[in-house]
C-alpha positions, 0 to 999 in steps of 0.5 A, a space after each residue: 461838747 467837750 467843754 460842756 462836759 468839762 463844765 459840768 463836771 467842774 461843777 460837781 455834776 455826773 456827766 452822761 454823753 448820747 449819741 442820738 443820730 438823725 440819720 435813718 441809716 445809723 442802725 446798731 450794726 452800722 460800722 460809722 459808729 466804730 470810727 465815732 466811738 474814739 472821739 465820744 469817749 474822748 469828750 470826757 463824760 462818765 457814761 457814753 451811750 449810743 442811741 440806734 435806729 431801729 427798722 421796726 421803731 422807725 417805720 412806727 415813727 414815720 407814721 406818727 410824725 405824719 400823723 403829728 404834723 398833719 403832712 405840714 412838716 418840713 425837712 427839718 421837722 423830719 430829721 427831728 423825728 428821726 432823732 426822736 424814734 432812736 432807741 438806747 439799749 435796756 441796760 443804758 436806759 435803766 441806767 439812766 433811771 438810776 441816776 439822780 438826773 438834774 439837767 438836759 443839755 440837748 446839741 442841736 435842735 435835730 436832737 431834741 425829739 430824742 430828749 423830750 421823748 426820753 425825759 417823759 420815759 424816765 420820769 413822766 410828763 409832768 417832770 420839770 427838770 430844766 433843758 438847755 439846748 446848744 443851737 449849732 447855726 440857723 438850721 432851717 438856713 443850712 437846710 435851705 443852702 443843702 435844699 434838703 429835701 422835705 420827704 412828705 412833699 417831695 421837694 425842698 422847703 421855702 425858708 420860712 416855713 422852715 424857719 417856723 419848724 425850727 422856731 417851733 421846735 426851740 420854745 421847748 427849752 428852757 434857754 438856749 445857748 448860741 456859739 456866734 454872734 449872728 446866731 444869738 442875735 438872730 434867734 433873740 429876735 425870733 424868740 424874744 422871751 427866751 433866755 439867750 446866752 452866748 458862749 464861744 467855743 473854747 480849745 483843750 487846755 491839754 492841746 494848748 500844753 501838748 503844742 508848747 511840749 512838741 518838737 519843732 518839725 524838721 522845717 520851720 514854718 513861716 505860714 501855716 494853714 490848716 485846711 480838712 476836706 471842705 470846699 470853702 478851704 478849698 476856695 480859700 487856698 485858691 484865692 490865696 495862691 491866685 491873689 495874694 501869694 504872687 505878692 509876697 512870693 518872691 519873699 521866699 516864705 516857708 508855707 505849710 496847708 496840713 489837712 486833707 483838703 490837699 486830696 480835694 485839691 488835686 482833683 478840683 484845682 489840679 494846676 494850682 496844686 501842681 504848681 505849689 504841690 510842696 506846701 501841701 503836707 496832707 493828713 498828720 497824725 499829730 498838728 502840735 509840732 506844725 503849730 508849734 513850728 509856725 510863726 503865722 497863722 492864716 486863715 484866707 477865707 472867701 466862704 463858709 458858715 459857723 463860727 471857725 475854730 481854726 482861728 480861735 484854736 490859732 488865738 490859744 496858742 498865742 499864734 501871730 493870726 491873718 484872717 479875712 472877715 470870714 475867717 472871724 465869722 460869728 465872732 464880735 468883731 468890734 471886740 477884737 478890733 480894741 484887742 489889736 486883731 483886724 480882718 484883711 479882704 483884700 488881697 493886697 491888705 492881706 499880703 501886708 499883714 502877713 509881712 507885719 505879723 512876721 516883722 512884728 511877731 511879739 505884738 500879733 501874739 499878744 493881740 492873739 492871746 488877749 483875744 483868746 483870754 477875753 473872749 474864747 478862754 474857758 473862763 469866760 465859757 464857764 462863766 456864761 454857763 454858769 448863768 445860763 445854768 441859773 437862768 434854766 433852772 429859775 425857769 423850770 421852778 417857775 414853771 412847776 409853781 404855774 402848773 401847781 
């Protein structure tokens, strides 16, 4: 979202940022709101709103979406509803119907009830201005995984009726963007008439400068893993220290996990942790001195669903990178593979790159670097966005001459 709001207003356009929850709890007086304002107002845009759900509009919103859907929704169709029933405050919305609105750009599907309902309050129904929405995964697969329960039935919905909701719900846009190569490949497939694009996710230019600048930590870092609280980190320091770390151990390595994945350690794999409880450093206030302290990267992943940032992150900084397939999930790998960047699944195979990207450290980080420039640098983001903005905007015109 950040390089979206860079994007635009690179572009010269005015940037507005909502907050539309899809939650029924995230009412105005919700104290979660506090801790997310930092981050809204470090994205960048010009305006920052946040859309509340409201008791009495959401009871209303409720009873109509089961009037809408005829109790033949799903689960996904109901956290659309949700999202749609949010309310901005007076003051925001006649804001917004003050400003010369040129596009939408809707950040997931679960939001784009909210921006559909508050395009036609603006400026009516029949308003063309063009709308692009960011897919963010195959949500009616991730509904499945949670087995999400659908509230009209009691129980959680089979995959393809929510992949009808989802499929449903993503004709409204004028083109879609993807942030994988699974996800663009698989909604060109359901949606063969739509304008698809894809467009990594890109790394802050001012984080990239601030890792360059930081002081080195105390230590310095052979291996560095960068883990928050998420189970597949969890799975993956297990099959690391269990698998792959005996090989290489008796290298005498200095190997660093930042995050709090070391809380959810102690308490799942309490042995392992125990065992090897000094590479755990825990929450930091600042990751640019870890980084810019590590000679290697790594990502031992085993598990997990979107695409990862922590190996693009590790491609900005030009960092030596060992990751297994997963750890490139969503990304092209055959791509990467003429870039000099290979996957390691093996355990053996991994302890051998690890030993070669520290031997060899001047042509993993160029590999990293190409790879970064290539694919993920916000040039190449912007120069996606900049099509897709076209290809919106065509679509909407062509549709206004239909109507007319």
């Amino acid at each position: 979202m950040q390089s979206q709001i860079q994007f635009y207003r690179a572009r010269g356009y005015e940037t507005v940022f909502i907050a539309d929850p899809f939650q029924w709890n995230y009412t105005r007086s919700n104290p979660l709101w506090d801790e997310l304002r930092d981050g809204f107002d470090e994205l960048g845009a010009d305006h920052v709103f946040l859309a509340a759900i409201e008791p009495r509009r959401f009871t209303l919103a409720k009873f109509e979406a089961t009037l809408r859907h005829r109790r033949r929704g799903t689960a996904l169709d109901w956290l659309v509803a949700i999202g749609r029933s949010a309310q901005l405050t007076r003051e925001a919305t006649q804001l917004l119907k003050g400003l010369p609105v040129a596009l939408f750009h809707v950040n997931h599907v679960f939001t784009l009830g909210f921006a559909l309902r508050l395009k036609r309050q603006l400026f009516g129904r029949k308003c063309r201005i063009p709308m692009i929405l960011d897919t963010h995964d195959i949500q009616s697969q991730m509904l499945l995984e949670k087995q999400e329960t659908n509230p009209w039935i009691g129980r959680p919905d089979v995959l393809d009726r929510l992949l009808e909701s989802e499929i449903a719900q993503l004709r409204t846009p004028d083109a879609l963007i993807h942030l994988s190569v699974n996800d663009c490949s698989f909604f060109r497939k359901e949606l063969p008439s739509k304008a698809h694009f894809l467009a990594f996710p890109t790394i802050k230019e001012e984080f990239i400068t601030a890792v360059k600048a930081a002081t080195p930590t105390a230590e310095p870092i052979d291996l560095l893993f960068v883990a928050h609280w998420h189970l597949p980190n969890l799975v993956a320091i297990q099959w690391f220290f269990e698998h792959v770390w005996p090989l290489i151990e008796s290298r005498n390595y200095s190997f660093k996990i930042v995050g709090r994945i070391g809380m959810l350690a102690e308490g799942q794999i309490p042995r392992l942790y125990e065992r090897y409880r000094d590479c755990f450093v825990g929450e930091v206030v600042d990751l640019a001195p870890y980084y810019g302290s590590a000679r290697c990267v790594i990502a031992p992943m085993v598990s997990g669903s979107g695409i990862s940032i922590k190996t693009i992150e590790a491609f900005a900084l030009g960092k030596a990178f060992v990751g297994t397939s997963k750890a490139f999930r969503g990304m092209p790998m055959e791509r990467l593979k003429e870039l000099g960047v290979h996957a390691y699944d093996e355990p053996q195979a991994f302890a051998n790159a690890i030993v070669s990207a520290l031997n060899n450290a001047a042509q993993a980080e160029h590999s990293s670097l190409a790879a970064y420039a290539s694919l993920f640098s916000t040039e190449a983001c912007f120069a996606v966005r900049d099509e897709s903005l076209k290809v919106a905007f065509q679509t909407a015109e062509s549709s206004q001459a239909m109507a007319r």
